[in-house]
Chimera marker file (.cmm) of the C-alpha trace (Angstrom):
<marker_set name="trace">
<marker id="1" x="197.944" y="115.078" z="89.404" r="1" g="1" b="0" radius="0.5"/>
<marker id="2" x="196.680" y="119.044" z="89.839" r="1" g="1" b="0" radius="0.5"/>
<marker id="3" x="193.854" y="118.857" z="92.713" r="1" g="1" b="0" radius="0.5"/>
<marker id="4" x="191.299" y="120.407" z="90.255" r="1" g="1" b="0" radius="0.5"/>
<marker id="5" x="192.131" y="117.780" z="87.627" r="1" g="1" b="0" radius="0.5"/>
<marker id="6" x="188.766" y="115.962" z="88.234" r="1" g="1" b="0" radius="0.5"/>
<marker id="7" x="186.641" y="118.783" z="88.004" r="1" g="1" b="0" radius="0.5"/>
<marker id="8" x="188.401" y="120.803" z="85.546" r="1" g="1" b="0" radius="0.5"/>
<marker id="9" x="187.735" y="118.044" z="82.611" r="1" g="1" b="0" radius="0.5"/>
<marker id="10" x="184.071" y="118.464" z="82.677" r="1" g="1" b="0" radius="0.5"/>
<marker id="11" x="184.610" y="122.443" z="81.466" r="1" g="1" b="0" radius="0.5"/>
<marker id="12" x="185.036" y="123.423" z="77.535" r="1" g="1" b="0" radius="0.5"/>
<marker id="13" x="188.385" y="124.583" z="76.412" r="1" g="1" b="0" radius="0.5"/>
<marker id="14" x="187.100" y="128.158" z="76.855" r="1" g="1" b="0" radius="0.5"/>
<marker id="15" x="186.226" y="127.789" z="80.492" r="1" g="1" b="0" radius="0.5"/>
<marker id="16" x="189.249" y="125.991" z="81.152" r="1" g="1" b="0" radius="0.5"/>
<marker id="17" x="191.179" y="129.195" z="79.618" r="1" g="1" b="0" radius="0.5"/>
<marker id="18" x="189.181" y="131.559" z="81.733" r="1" g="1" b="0" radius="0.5"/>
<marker id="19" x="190.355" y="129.292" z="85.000" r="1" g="1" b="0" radius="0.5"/>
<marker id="20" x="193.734" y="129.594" z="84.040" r="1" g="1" b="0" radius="0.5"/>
<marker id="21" x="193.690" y="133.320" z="83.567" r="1" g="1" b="0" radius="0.5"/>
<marker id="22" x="191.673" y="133.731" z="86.788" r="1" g="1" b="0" radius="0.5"/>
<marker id="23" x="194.181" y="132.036" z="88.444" r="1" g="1" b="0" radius="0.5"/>
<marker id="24" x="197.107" y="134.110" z="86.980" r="1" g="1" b="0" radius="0.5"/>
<marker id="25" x="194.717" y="137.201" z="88.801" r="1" g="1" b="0" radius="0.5"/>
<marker id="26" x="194.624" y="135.513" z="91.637" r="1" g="1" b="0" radius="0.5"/>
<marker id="27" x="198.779" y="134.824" z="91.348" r="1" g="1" b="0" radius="0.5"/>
<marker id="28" x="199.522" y="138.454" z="90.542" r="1" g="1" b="0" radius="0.5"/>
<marker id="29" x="196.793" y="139.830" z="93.314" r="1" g="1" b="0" radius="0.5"/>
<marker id="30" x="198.742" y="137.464" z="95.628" r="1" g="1" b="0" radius="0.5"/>
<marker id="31" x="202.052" y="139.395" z="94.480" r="1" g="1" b="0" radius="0.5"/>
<marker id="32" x="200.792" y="142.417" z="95.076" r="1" g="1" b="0" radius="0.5"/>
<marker id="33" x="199.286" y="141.827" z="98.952" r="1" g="1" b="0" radius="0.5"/>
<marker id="34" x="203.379" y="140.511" z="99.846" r="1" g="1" b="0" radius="0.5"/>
<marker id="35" x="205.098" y="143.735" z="97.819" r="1" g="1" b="0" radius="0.5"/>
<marker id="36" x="206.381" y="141.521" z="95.288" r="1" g="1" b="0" radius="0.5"/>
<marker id="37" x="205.340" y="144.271" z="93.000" r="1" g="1" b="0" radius="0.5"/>
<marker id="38" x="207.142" y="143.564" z="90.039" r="1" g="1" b="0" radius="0.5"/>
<marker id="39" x="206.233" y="139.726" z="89.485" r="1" g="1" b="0" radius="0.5"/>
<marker id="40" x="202.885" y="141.161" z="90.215" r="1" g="1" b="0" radius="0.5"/>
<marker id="41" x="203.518" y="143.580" z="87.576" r="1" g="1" b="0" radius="0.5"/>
<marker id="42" x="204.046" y="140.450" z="84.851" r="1" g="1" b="0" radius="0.5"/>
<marker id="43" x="201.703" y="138.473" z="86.036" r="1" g="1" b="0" radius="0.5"/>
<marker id="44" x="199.115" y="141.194" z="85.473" r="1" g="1" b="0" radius="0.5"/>
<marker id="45" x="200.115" y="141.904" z="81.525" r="1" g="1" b="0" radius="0.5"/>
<marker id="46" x="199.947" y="138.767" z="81.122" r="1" g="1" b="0" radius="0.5"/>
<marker id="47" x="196.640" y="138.490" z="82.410" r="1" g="1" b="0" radius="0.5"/>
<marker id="48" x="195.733" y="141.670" z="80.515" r="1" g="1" b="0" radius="0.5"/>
<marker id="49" x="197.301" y="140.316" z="77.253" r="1" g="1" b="0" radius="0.5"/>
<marker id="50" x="195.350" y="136.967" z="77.470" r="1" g="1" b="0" radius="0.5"/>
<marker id="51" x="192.028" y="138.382" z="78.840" r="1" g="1" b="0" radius="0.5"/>
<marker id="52" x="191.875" y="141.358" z="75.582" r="1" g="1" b="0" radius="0.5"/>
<marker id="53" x="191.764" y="139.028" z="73.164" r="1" g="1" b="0" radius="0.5"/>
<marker id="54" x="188.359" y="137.575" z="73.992" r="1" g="1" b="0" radius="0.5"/>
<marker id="55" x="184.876" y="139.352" z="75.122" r="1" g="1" b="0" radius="0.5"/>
<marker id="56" x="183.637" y="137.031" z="77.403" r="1" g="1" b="0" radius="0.5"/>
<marker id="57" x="182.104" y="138.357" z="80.534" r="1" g="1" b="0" radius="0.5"/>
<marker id="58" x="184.900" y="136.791" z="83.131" r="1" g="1" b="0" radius="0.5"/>
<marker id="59" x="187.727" y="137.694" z="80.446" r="1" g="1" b="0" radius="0.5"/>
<marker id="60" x="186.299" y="141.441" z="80.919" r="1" g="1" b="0" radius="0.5"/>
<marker id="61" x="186.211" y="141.063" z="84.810" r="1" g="1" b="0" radius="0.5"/>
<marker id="62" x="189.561" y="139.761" z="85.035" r="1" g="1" b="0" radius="0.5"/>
<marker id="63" x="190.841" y="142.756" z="82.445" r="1" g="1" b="0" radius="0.5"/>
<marker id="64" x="189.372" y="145.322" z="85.468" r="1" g="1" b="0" radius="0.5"/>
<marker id="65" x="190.253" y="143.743" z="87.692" r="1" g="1" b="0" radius="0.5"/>
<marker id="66" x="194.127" y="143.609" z="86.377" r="1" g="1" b="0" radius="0.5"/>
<marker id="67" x="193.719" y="147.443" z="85.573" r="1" g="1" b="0" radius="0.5"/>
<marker id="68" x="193.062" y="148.261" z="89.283" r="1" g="1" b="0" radius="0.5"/>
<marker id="69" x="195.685" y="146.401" z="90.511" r="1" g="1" b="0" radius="0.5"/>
<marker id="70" x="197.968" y="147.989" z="88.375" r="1" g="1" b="0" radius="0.5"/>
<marker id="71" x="196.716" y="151.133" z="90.089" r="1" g="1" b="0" radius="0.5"/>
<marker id="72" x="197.078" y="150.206" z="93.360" r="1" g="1" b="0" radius="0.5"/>
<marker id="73" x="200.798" y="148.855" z="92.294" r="1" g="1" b="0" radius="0.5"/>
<marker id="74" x="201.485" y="152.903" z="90.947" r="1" g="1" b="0" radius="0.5"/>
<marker id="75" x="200.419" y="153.766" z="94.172" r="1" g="1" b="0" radius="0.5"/>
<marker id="76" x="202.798" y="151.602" z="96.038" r="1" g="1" b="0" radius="0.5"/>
<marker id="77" x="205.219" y="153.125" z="94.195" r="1" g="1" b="0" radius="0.5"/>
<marker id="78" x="204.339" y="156.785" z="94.398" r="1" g="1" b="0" radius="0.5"/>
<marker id="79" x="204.198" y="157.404" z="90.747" r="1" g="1" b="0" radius="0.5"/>
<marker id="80" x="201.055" y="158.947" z="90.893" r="1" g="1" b="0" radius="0.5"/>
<marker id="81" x="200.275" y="162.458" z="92.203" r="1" g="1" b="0" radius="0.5"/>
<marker id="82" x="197.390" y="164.721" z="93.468" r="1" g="1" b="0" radius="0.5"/>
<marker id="83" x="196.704" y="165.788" z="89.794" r="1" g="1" b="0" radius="0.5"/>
<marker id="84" x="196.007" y="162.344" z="89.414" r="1" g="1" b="0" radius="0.5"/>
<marker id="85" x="193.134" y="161.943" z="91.332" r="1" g="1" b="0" radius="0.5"/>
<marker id="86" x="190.882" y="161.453" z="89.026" r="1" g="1" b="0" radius="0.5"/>
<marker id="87" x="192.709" y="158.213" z="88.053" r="1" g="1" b="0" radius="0.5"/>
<marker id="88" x="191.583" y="156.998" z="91.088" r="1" g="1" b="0" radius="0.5"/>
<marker id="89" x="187.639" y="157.508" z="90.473" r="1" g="1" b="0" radius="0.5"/>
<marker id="90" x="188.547" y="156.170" z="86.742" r="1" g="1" b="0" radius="0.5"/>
<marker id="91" x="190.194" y="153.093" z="89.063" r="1" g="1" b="0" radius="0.5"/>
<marker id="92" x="186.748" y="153.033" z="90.837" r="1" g="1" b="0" radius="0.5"/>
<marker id="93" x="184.820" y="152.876" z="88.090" r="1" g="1" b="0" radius="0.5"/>
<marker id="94" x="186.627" y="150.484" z="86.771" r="1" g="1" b="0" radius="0.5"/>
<marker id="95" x="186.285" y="147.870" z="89.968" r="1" g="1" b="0" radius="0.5"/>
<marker id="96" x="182.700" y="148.567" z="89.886" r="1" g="1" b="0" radius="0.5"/>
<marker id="97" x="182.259" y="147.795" z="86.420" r="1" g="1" b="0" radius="0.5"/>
<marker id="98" x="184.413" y="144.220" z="86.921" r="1" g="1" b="0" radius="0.5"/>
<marker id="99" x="182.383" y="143.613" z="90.288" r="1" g="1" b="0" radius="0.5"/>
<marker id="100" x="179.095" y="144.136" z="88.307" r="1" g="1" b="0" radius="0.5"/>
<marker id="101" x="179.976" y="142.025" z="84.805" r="1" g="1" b="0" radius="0.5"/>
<marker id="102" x="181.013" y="139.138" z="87.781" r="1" g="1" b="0" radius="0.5"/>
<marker id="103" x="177.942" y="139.248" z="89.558" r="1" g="1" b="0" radius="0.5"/>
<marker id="104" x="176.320" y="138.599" z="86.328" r="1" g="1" b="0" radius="0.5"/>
<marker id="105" x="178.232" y="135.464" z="84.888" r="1" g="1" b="0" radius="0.5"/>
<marker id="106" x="178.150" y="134.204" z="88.539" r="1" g="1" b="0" radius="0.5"/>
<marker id="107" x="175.126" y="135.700" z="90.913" r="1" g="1" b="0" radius="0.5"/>
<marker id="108" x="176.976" y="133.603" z="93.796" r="1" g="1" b="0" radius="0.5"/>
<marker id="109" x="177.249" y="136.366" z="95.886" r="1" g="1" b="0" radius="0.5"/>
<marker id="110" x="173.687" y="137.697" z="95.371" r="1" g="1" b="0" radius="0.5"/>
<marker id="111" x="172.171" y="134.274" z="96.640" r="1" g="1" b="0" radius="0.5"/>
<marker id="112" x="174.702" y="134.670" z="99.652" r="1" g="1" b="0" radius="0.5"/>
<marker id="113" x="173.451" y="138.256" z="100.051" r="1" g="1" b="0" radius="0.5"/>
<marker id="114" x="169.834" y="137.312" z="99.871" r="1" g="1" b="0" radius="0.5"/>
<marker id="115" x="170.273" y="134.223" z="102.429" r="1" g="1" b="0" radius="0.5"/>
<marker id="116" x="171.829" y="136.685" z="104.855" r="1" g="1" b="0" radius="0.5"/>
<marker id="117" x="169.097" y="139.139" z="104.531" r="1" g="1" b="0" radius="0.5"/>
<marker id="118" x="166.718" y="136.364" z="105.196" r="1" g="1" b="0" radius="0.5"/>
<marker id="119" x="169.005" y="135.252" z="108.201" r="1" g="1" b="0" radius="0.5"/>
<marker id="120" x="168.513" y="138.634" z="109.309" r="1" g="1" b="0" radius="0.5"/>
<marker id="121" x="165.143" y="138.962" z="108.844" r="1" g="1" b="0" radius="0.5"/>
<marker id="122" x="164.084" y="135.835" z="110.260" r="1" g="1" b="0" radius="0.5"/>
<marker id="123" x="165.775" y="136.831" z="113.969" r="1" g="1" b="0" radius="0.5"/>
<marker id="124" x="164.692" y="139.981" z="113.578" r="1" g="1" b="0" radius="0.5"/>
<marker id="125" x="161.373" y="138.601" z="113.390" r="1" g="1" b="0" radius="0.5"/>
<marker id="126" x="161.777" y="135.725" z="115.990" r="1" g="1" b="0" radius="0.5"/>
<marker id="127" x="163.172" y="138.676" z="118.649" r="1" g="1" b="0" radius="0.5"/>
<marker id="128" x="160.166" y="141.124" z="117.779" r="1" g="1" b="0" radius="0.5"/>
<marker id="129" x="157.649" y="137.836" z="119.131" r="1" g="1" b="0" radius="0.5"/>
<marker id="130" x="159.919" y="137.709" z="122.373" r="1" g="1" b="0" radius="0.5"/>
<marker id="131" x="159.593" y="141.551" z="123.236" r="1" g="1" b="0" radius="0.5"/>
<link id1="1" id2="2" r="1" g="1" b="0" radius="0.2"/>
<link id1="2" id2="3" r="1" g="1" b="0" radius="0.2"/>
<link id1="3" id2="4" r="1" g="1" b="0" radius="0.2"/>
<link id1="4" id2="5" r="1" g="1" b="0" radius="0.2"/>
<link id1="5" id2="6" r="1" g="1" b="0" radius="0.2"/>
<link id1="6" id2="7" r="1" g="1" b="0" radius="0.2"/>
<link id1="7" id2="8" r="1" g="1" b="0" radius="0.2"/>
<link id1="8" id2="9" r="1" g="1" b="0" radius="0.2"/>
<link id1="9" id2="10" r="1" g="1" b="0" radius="0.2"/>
<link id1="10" id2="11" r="1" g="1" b="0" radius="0.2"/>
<link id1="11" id2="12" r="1" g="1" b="0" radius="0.2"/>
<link id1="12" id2="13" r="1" g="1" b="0" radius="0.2"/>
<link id1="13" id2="14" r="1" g="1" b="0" radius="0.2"/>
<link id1="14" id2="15" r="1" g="1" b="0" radius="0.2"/>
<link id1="15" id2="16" r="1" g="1" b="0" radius="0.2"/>
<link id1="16" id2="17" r="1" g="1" b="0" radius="0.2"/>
<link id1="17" id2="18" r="1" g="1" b="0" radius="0.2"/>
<link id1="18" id2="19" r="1" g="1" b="0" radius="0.2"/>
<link id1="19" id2="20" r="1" g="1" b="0" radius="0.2"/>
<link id1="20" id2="21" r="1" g="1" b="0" radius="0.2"/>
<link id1="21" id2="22" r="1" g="1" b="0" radius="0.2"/>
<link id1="22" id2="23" r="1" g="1" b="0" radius="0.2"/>
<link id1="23" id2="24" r="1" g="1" b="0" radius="0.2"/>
<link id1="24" id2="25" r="1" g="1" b="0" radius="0.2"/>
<link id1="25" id2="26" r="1" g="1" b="0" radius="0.2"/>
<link id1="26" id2="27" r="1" g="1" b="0" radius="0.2"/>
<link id1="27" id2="28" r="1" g="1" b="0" radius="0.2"/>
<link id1="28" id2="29" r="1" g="1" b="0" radius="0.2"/>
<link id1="29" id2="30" r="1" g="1" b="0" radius="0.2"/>
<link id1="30" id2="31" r="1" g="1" b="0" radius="0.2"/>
<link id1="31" id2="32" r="1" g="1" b="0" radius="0.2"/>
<link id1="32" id2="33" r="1" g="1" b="0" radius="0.2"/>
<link id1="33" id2="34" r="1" g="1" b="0" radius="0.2"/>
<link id1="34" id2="35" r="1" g="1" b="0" radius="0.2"/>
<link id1="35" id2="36" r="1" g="1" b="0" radius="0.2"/>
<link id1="36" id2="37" r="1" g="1" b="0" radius="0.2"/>
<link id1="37" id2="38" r="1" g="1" b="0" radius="0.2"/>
<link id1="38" id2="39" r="1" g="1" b="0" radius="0.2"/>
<link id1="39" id2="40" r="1" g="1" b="0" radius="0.2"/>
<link id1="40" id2="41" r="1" g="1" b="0" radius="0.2"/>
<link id1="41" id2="42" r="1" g="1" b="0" radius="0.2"/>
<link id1="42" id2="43" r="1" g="1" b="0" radius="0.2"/>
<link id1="43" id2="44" r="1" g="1" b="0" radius="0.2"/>
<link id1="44" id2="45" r="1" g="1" b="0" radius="0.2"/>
<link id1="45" id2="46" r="1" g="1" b="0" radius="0.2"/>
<link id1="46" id2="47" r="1" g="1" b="0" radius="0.2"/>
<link id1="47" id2="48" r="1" g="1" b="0" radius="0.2"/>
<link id1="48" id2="49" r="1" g="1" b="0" radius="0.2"/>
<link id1="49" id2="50" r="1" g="1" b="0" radius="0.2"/>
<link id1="50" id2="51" r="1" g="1" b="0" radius="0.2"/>
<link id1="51" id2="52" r="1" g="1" b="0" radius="0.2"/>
<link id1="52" id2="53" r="1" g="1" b="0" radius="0.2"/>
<link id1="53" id2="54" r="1" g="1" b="0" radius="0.2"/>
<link id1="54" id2="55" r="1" g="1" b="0" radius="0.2"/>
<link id1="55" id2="56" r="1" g="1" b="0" radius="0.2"/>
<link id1="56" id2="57" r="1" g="1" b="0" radius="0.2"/>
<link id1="57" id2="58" r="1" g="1" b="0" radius="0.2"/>
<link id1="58" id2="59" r="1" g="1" b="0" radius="0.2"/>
<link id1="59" id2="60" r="1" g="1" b="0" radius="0.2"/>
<link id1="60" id2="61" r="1" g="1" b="0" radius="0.2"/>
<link id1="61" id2="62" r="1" g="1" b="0" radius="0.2"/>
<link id1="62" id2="63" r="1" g="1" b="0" radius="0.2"/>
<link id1="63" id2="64" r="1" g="1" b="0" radius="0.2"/>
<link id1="64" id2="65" r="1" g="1" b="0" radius="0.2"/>
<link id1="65" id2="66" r="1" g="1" b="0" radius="0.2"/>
<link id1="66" id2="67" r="1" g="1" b="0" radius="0.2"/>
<link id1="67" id2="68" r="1" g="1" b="0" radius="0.2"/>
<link id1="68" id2="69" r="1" g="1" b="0" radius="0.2"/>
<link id1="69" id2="70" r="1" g="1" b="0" radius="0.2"/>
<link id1="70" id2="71" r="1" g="1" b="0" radius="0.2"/>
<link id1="71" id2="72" r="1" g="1" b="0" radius="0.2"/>
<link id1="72" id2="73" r="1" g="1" b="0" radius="0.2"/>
<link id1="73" id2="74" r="1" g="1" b="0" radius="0.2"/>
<link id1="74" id2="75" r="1" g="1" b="0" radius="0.2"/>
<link id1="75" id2="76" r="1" g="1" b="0" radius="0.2"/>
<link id1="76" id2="77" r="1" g="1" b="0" radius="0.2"/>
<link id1="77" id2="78" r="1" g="1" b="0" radius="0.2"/>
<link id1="78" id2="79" r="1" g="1" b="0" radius="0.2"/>
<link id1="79" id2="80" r="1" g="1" b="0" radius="0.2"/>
<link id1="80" id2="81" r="1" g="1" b="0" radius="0.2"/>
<link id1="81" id2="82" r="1" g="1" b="0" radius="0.2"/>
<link id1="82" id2="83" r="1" g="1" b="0" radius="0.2"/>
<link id1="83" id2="84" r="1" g="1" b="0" radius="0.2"/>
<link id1="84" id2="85" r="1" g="1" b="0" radius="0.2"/>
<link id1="85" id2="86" r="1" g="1" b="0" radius="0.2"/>
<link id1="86" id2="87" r="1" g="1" b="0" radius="0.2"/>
<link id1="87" id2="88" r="1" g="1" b="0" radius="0.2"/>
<link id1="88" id2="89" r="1" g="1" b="0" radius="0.2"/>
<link id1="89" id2="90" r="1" g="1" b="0" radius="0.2"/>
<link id1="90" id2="91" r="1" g="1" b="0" radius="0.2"/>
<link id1="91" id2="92" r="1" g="1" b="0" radius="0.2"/>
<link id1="92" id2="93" r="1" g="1" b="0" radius="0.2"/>
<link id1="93" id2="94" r="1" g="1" b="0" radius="0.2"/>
<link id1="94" id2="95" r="1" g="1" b="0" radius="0.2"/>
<link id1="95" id2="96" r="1" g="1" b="0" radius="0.2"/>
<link id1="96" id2="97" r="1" g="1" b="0" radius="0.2"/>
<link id1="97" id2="98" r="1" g="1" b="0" radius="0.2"/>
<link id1="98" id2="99" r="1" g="1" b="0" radius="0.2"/>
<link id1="99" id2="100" r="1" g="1" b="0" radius="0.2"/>
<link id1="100" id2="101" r="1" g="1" b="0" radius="0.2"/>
<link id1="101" id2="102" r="1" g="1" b="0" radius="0.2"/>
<link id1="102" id2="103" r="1" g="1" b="0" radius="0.2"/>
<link id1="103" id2="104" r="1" g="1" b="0" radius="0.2"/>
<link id1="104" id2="105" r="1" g="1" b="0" radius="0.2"/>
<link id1="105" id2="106" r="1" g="1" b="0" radius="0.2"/>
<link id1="106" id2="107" r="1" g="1" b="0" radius="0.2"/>
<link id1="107" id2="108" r="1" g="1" b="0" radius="0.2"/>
<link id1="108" id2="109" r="1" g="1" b="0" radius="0.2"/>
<link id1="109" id2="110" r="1" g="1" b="0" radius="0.2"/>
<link id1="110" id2="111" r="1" g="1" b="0" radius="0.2"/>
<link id1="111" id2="112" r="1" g="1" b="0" radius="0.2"/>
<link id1="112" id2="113" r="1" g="1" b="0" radius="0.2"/>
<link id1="113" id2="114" r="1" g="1" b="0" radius="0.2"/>
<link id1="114" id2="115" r="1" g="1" b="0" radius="0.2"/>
<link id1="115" id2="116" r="1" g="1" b="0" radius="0.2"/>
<link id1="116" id2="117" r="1" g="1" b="0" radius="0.2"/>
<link id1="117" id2="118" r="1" g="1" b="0" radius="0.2"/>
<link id1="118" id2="119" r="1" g="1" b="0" radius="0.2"/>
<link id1="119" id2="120" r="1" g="1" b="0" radius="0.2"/>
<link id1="120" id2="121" r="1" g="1" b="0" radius="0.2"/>
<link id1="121" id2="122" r="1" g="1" b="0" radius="0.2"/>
<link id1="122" id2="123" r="1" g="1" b="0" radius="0.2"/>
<link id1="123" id2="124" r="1" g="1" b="0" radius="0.2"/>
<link id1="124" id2="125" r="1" g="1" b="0" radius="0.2"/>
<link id1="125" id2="126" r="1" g="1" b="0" radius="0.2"/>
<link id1="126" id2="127" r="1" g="1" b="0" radius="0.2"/>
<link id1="127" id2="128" r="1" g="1" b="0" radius="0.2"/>
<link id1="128" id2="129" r="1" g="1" b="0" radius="0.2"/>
<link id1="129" id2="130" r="1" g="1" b="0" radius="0.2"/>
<link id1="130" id2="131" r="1" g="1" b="0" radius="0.2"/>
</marker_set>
C-alpha cells in the first residue's frame, strides 16, 4: 500500500496526474543534487513531455521548473559559455515565473511569510515595552 494511498483517493484524476508529475520533479531534482545527471536528464523530459500537454497552473510550474533544471544540468556539464549569459537571466526569468504561477495555485508560503512577519513584529513590539 503507497503511504499517500489514503489521501490521494479523495483528489480528481487531474490532481492525481499533477502529483505524479510533481513527484517525477521532485525525482529528477533529486538526480540532479547527487550528479546523476543523466537519469535527471529523463526524468525531466518526461516531466516536460507530460506537463506541455495541459495548461494548468502546477503543470506550468512544474514545466519551469524542469526548464531550469535543465539549465543548471548544462552548466554541470560546461556546455554553456560566456556568450550565453543571457540564458541564464532567460533561466531566471523562468524560475520566477514558476515560483509566482505556484504561489498562486498554493499561497502556502505567503501565509507562512505573513505568520513570520507577525512573529517578528510581535517581539519586536514586546522588546520595544521592555526598553
Amino acid at each position: 500500500m503507497h503511504l499517500y494511498n489514503s489521501s490521494l483517493s479523495n483528489l480528481s484524476t487531474q490532481d492525481k496526474q499533477d502529483v505524479e508529475v510533481a513527484q517525477l520533479l521532485l525525482a529528477a531534482a533529486e538526480k540532479v543534487g547527487y550528479k546523476q545527471l543523466d537519469q535527471a536528464r529523463r526524468l525531466l523530459g518526461n516531466c516536460q513531455w507530460i506537463a506541455s500537454s495541459a495548461s494548468t497552473p502546477i503543470r506550468r510550474s512544474i514545466h519551469y521548473f524542469a526548464e531550469a533544471l535543465l539549465e543548471r544540468i548544462k552548466k554541470e556539464r560546461g556546455s554553456t559559455s560566456r556568450e550565453n549569459e543571457t540564458g541564464e537571466t532567460a533561466c531566471l526569468k523562468r524560475e520566477a515565473l514558476a515560483f509566482v504561477a505556484l504561489n498562486q495555485e498554493l499561497p502556502y508560503t505567503q501565509v507562512l511569510q505573513f505568520t513570520a512577519v507577525q512573529t517578528i513584529l510581535e517581539n519586536v513590539t514586546r522588546n520595544q515595552m521592555f526598553t
